[in-house]
C-alpha positions, 0 to 999 in steps of 0.5 A, spaced: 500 500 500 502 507 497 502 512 503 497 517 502 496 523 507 490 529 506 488 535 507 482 540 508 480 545 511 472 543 511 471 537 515 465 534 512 470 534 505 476 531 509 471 526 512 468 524 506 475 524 501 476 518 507 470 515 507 467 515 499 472 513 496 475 504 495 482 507 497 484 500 499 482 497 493 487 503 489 492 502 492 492 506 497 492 507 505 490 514 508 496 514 514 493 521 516 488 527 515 489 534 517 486 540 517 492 545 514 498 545 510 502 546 517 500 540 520 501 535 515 508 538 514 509 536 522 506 529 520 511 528 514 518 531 518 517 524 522 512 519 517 514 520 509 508 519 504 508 517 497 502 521 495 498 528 498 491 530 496 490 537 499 486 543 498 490 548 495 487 553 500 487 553 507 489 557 514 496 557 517 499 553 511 496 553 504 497 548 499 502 552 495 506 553 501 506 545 503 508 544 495 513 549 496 516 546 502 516 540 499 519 542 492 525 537 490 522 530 494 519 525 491 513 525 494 506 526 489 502 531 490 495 532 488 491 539 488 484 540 490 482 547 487 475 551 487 474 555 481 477 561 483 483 557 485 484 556 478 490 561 476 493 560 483 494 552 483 496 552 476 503 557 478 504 551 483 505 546 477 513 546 476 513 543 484 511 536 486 504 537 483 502 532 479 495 534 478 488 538 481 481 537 481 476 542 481 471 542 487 466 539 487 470 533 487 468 528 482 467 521 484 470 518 477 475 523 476 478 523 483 479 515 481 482 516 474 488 521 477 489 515 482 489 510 478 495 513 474 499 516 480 498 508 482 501 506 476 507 512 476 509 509 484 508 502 480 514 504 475 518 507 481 518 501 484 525 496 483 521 491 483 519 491 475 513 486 474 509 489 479 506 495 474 504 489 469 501 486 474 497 491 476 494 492 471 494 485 469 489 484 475 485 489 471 484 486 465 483 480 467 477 482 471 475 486 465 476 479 461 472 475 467 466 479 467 465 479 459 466 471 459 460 470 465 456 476 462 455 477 456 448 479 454 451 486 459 458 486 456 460 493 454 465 498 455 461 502 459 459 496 463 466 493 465 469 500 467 464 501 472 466 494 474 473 495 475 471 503 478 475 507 472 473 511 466 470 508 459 475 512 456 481 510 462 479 503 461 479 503 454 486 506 453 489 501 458 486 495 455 489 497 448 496 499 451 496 492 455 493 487 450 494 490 444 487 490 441 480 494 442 476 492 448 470 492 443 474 487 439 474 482 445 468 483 446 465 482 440 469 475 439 467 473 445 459 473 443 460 471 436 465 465 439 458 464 443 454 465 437 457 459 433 458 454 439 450 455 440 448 455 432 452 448 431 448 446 437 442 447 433 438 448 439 436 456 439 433 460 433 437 466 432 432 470 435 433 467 442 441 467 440 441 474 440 438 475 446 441 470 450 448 475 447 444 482 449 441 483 442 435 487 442 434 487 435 436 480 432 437 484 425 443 487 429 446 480 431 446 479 424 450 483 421 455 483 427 455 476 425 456 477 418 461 482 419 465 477 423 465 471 420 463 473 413 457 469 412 450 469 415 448 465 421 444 461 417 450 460 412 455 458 418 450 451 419 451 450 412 445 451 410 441 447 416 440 452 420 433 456 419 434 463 421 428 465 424 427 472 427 
């Protein structure tokens, strides 16, 4: 687990940044909350951090002032910014910052920043298999999900499955197998499609519903497209394709 510490001056949203979010799942422990930059800077002469996640205004010792003290260490730091504090965080960037969130903080954003910051801590450790494993853990989730739900399988489900953007999860599938998520997904169906027409079992109808087609038209051609014939063409005839 990455040591995570956080910071803000407003209770309720120090208390919901440790109790909304699977940091554990992510990677990450919250060894310790503060309500100032100070009083986390004291906590860090004594317990170093891997990340930081701190408002970039607050009383006694801002967030800027936190990151200034910090500049040169390779502790990660995150910027929590309202509106207002755009211009102001943005002078910040040359220091540790790695990257700020605008408040209100969305749930999946805040996800998608800590996942690459789990990624970048993963390449910096000596121990090189640990980033492939990690996000090997992911695909294989992903792949596992798709195979035992195929009526459901989609980008957008499988990301919401593994708790990360469609967009995230879609460029980490491709740079991590070489090849779009919606390819495997699609194999997966019409590998399913012509184990169910061989068996001469189902009509094409119940086929496409049992792979979550709605319309049996569109399991046709998706069917075409990948094997190059239709699904009555693929029995050899035998097979009469009722819709």
């Amino acid at each position: 687990m990455y040591k995570l510490g956080i910071a803000d001056d407003e209770p309720k949203i120090l208390t919901g940044l440790r109790d909304f979010y699977p940091w554990e799942d992510m990677g990450f422990t919250i060894c310790t909350q503060a309500q100032n930059g100070q009083e986390l800077w004291e906590y860090l002469q004594k317990n170093p951090l891997d990340v930081i996640l701190t408002d970039i205004s607050m009383p006694v010792m801002s967030g800027i002032e936190l990151a200034q003290k910090l500049a040169g260490s390779s502790t990660i730091i995150v910027f929590l910014s309202g509106y207002a504090d755009f211009q102001y965080a943005k002078q910040a960037l040359h220091y540790n910052v790695h990257d700020y969130i605008l408040k209100p903080v969305k749930y999946q954003e805040l996800l998608d920043v800590f996942h690459k910051i789990r990624g970048i801590l993963d390449m910096e450790q000596t121990d090189a298999p640990a980033p492939v494993c990690y996000y090997q853990t992911i695909v294989d989730k992903v792949n596992q999900f798709i195979l035992e739900d195929l009526p459901e399988a989609s980008l957008k489900s499988a990301a919401a499955k593994v708790r990360l953007s469609p967009g995230y999860l879609s460029s980490l599938y491709k740079q991590q197998t070489g090849r779009n998520l919606s390819q495997f997904i699609l194999e997966a169906k019409m590998n399913c499609a012509g184990r169910m027409l061989s068996d001469g079992v189902l009509k094409v109808y119940q086929i496409a519903e049992k792979l979550g087609y709605e319309d049996p038209k569109n399991f046709t051609r998706a069917f075409r497209s990948f094997y190059g014939c239709s699904p009555r063409e693929y029995k050899g005839g035998g097979f009469y394709e009722d819709s």
